[in-house]
C-alpha positions as CSV (number, residue, x, y, z in Angstrom):
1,X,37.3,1.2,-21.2
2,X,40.2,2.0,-18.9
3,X,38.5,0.5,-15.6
4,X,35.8,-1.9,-14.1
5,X,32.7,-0.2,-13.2
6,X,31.9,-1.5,-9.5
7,X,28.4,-2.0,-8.4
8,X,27.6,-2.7,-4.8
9,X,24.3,-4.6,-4.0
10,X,23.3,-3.7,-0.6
11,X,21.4,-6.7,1.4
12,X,18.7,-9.3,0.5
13,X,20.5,-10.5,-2.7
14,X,23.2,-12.9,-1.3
15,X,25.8,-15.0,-3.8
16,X,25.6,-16.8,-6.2
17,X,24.9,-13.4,-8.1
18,X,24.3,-15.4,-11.3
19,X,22.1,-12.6,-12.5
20,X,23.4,-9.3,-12.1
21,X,26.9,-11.0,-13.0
22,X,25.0,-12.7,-16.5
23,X,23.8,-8.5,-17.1
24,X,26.8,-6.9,-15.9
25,X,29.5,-9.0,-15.8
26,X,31.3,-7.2,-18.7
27,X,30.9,-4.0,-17.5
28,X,31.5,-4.2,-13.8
29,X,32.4,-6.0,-10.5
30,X,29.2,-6.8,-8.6
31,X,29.1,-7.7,-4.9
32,X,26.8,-8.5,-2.3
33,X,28.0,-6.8,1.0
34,X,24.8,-8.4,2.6
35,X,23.8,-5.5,5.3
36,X,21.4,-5.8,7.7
37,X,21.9,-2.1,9.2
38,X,23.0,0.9,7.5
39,X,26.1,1.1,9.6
40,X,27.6,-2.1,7.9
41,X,27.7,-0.2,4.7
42,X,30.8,2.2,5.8
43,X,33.6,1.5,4.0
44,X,32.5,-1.0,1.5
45,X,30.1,1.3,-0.5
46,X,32.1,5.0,-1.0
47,X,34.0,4.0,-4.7
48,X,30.6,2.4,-5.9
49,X,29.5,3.7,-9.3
50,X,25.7,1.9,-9.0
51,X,23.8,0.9,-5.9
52,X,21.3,-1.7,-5.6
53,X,19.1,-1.9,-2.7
54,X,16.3,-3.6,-1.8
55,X,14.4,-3.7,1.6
56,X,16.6,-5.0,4.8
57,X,18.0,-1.6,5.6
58,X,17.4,2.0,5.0
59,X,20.1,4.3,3.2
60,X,20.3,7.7,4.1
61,X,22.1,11.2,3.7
62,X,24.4,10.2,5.3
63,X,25.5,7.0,3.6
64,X,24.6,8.9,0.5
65,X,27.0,11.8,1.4
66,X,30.2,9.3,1.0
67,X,29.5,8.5,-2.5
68,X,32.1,9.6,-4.5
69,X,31.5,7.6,-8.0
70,X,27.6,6.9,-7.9
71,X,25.5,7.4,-11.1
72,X,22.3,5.9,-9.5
73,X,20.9,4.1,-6.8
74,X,18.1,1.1,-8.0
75,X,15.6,0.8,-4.9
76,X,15.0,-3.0,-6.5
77,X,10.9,-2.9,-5.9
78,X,7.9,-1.0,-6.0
79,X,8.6,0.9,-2.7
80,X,11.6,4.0,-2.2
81,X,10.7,5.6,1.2
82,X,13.9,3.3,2.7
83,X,16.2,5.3,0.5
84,X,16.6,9.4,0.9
85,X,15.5,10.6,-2.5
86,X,16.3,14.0,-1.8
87,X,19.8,13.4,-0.6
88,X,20.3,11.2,-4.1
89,X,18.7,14.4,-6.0
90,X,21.1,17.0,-4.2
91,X,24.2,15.2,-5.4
92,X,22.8,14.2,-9.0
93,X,21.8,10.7,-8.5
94,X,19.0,9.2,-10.0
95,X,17.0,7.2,-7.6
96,X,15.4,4.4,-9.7
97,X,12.5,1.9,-8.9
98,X,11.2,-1.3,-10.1
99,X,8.0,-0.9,-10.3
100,X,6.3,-3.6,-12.3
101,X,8.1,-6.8,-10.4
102,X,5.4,-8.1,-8.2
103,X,2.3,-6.1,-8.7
104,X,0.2,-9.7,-9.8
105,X,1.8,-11.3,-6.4
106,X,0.9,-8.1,-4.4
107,X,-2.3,-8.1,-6.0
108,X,-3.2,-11.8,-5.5
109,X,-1.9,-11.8,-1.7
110,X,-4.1,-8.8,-1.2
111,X,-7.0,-10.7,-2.6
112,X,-6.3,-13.9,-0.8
113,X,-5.9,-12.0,2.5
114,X,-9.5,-10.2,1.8
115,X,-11.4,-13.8,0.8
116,X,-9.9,-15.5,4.0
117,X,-10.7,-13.1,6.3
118,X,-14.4,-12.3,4.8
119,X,-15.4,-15.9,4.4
120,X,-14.0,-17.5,7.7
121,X,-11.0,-19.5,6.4
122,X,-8.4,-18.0,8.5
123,X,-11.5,-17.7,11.7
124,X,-12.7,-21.2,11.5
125,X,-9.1,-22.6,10.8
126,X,-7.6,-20.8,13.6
127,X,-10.0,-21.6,16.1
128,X,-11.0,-25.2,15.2
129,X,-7.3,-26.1,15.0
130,X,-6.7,-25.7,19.0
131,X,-9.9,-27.5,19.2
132,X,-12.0,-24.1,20.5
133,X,-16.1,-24.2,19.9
134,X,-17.9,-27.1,18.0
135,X,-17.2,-28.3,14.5
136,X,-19.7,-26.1,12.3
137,X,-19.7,-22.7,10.1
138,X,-21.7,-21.3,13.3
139,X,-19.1,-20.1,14.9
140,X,-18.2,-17.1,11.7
141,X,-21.6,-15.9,11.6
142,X,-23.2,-14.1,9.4
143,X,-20.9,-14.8,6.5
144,X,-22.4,-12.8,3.5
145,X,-22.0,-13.3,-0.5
146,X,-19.2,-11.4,-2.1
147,X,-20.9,-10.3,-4.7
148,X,-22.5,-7.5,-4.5
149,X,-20.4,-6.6,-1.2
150,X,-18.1,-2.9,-1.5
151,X,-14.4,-3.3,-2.1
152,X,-12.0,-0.4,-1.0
153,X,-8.9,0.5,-2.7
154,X,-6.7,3.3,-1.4
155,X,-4.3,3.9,-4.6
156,X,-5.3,2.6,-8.3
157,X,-1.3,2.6,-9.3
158,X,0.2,-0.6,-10.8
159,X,-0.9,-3.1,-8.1
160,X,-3.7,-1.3,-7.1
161,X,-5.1,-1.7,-10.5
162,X,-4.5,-5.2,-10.7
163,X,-6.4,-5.8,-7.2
164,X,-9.2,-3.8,-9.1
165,X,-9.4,-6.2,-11.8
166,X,-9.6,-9.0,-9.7
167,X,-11.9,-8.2,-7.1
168,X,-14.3,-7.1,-10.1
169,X,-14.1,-11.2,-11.1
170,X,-15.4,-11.9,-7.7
171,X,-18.2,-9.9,-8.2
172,X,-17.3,-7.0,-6.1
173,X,-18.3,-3.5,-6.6
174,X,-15.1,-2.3,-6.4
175,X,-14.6,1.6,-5.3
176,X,-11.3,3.6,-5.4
177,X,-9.6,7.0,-4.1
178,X,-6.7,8.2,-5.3
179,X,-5.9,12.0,-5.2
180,X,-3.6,11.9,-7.7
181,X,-5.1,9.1,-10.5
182,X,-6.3,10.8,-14.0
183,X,-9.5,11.2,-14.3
184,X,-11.0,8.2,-16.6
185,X,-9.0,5.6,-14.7
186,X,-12.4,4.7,-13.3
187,X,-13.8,4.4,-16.6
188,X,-11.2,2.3,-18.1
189,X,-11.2,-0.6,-15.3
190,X,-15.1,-0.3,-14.7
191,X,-15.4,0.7,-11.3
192,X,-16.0,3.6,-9.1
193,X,-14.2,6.4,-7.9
194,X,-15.3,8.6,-4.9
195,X,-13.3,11.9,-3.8
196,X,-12.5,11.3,-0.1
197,X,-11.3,8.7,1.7
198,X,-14.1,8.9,4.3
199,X,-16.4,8.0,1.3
200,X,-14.3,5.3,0.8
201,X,-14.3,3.9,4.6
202,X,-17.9,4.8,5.1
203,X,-19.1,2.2,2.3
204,X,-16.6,-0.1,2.4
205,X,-16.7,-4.2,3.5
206,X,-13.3,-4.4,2.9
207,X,-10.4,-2.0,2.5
208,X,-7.6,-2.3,0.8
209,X,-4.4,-0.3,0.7
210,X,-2.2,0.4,-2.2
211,X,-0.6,3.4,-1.9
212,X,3.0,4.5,-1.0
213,X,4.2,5.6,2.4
214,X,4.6,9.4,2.0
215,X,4.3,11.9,5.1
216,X,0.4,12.1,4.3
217,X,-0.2,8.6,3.9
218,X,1.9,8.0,7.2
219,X,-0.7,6.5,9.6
220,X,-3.1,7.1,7.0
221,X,-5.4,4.3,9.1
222,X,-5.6,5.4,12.4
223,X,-7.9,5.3,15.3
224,X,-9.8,8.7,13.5
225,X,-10.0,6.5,10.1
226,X,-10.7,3.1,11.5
227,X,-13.6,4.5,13.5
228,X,-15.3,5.6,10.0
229,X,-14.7,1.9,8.8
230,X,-18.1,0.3,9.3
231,X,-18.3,-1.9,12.1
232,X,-17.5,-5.8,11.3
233,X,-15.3,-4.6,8.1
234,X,-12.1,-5.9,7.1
235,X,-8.6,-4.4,6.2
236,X,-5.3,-5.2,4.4
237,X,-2.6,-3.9,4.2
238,X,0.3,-4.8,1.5
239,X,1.6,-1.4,1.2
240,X,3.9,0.2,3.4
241,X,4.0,-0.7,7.1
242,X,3.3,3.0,7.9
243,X,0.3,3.7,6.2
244,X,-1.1,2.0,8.9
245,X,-1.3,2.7,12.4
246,X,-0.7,-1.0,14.7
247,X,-2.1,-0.4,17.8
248,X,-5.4,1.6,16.4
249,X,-5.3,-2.2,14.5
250,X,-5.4,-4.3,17.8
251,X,-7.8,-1.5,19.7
252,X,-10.8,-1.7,16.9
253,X,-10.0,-5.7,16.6
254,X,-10.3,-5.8,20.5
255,X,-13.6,-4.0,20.1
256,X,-15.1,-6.2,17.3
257,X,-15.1,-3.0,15.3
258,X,-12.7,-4.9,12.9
259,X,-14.1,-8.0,11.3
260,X,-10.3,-9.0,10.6
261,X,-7.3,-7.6,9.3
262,X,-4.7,-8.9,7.3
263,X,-1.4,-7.0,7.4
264,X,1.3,-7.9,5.4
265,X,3.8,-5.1,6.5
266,X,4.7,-3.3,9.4
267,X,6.5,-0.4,10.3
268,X,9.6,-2.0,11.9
269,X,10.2,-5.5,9.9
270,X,10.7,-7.6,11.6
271,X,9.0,-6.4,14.6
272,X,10.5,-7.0,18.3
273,X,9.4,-9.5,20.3
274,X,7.1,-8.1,23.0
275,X,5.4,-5.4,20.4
276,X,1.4,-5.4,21.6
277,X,0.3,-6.5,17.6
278,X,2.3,-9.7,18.1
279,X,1.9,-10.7,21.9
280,X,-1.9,-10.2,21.1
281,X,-1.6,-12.0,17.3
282,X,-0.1,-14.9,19.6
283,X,-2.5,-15.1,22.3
284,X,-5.2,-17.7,21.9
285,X,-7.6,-15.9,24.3
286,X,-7.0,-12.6,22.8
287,X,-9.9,-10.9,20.5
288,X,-7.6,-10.5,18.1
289,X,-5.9,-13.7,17.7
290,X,-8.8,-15.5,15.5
291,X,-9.1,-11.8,13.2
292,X,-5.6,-11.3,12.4
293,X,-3.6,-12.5,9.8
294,X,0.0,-11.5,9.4
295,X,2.9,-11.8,7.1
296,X,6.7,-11.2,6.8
297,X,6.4,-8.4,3.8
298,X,6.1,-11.5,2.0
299,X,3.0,-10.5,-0.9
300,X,5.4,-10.0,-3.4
301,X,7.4,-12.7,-3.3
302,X,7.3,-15.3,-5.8
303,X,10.2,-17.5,-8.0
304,X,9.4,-15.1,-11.0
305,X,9.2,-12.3,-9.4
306,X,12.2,-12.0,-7.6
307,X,13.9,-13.2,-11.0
308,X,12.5,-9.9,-12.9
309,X,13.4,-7.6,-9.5
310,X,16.9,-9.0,-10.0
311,X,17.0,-8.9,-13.8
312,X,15.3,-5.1,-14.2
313,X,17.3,-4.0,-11.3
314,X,20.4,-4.6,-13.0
315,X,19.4,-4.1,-16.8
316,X,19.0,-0.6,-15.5
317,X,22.4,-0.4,-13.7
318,X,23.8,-1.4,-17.1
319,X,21.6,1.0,-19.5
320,X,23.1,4.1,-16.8
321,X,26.9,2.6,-16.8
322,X,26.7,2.6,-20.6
323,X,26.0,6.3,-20.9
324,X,21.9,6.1,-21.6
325,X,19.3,8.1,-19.6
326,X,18.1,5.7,-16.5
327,X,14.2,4.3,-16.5
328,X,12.0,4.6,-14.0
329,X,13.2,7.6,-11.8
330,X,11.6,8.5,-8.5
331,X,13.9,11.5,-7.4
């Protein structure tokens, strides 16, 4: 081989590079530029033959445009709508995923969200800890038994699955939509499937989203959708910060429509300062404050996890540098 291979690794991923280097290290250069903004990527990225990115910025035509050398772009994790998959198509790119990293984390964060919103945890601890209201489970009432009780999943993919399967051993009766799951994917995981999402959201006690932010699942909760969630219901969200609209969020909490929400993502990560979610998610004496869990995109992190993002991520940098069809493309 007359030359180095270089492989530029966006943000996130900071040195020592340990693992990409173990992988690649006798094949290519590997750097961390560590980016926060797309605009840091200009001149550091152009004689790149593999891109790694994961979720601190968003890559677009135009960064994509000054690619001279690149074979494919990794998106390292389950979700690609930060990176321009059409731009990477036009100039005969593969865009890859990784979409297996964290689907148990997602899973278990989405189930951990749902059991300490519907059985007070997060309520009683929230309130009780500034010393509001009198020391006894009367303050979350009526608290019902999960089993039995409807659990909603938007999206039956990986994680979506995996939530599946556990909410089943909680004795859920778990119920799915997904427009674009095979049929006999109900079958296999023993649950139920319904057709519309208004089905869904009509017979719901909690509802849980697992589905990538596309333009139809952009603000695929909003004030229309929340309204046909039955009132004292809960959501999550450890999707996409899109799928979800904020502020229809805070108005149904504010109303008591919501039950409780627990939202792992939002749109702009992290959010400013004085954004209406957070002023009210800070406020003691806002509705909202005792109902709403959040988290910073954190469901799918764990020590393993982050390991196999890292180790997949680059296994299918080198599988592309060394000639072989990529795995896992999205474009």
């Amino acid at each position: 081989m007359s030359s180095r291979f270089k492989v530029a690794i966006t943000d996130f991923v900071a040195e020592p590079l340990d693992v990409e280097r173990r992988i690649l290290g006798d094949l290519a250069d590997v750097t961390a530029l560590g980016a926060k903004h797309e605009d840091e990527l200009v001149g550091r990225i152009e004689d790149a033959d593999a891109v790694m990115v994961y979720h601190f910025l968003k890559v677009t035509e135009a960064t994509i445009a000054r690619l001279r050398n690149c074979k494919v772009i990794i998106r390292c994790g389950a979700g690609f709508d930060n990176v321009d998959g059409t731009a990477c198509r036009t100039r005969g790119i593969a865009l890859c995923n990784v979409p297996d990293y964290g689907s148990e984390e997602v899973a278990d964060s989405a189930l951990g969200m749902a059991l300490s919103l519907m059985r007070g945890i997060h309520f009683l601890n929230s309130r009780l800890r500034r010393g509001h209201g009198a020391w006894t489970y009367e303050q979350f009432k009526p608290v019902h038994r999960l089993r039995g009780r409807t659990f909603g999943i938007v999206g039956i993919g990986r994680i979506g699955t995996a939530a599946a399967l556990r909410a089943r051993a909680f004795g859920f009766d778990v119920v799915f939509h997904d427009p674009y799951a095979p049929d006999g994917r109900e079958k296999a995981l023993g649950v139920r499937r319904v057709e519309t999402l208004g089905e869904l959201l009509a017979q719901s006690d909690v509802v849980s989203l697992h589905c990538p932010l596309t333009p139809e699942t952009h603000h695929l909760m909003n004030r229309d959708t929340i309204a046909q969630m039955r009132p004292g219901t809960f959501l999550v969200n450890t999707a996409r910060g899109g799928v979800v609209e904020p502020l229809a969020v805070l108005d149904a909490l504010a109303r008591g429509h919501l039950g409780g929400a627990g939202l792992d993502v939002l749109e702009q990560e992290p959010p400013v300062e004085d954004h209406p979610l957070l002023l009210a998610w800070r406020d003691p004496q806002h509705p909202a404050h005792d109902r709403l869990i959040l988290n910073p995109h954190a469901a799918f992190y764990c020590e393993e996890g982050l390991n196999d993002m890292r180790v997949k991520g680059s296994e299918n940098v080198r599988r592309v540098l060394l000639g072989n069809a990529p795995r896992n493309v999205v474009n």
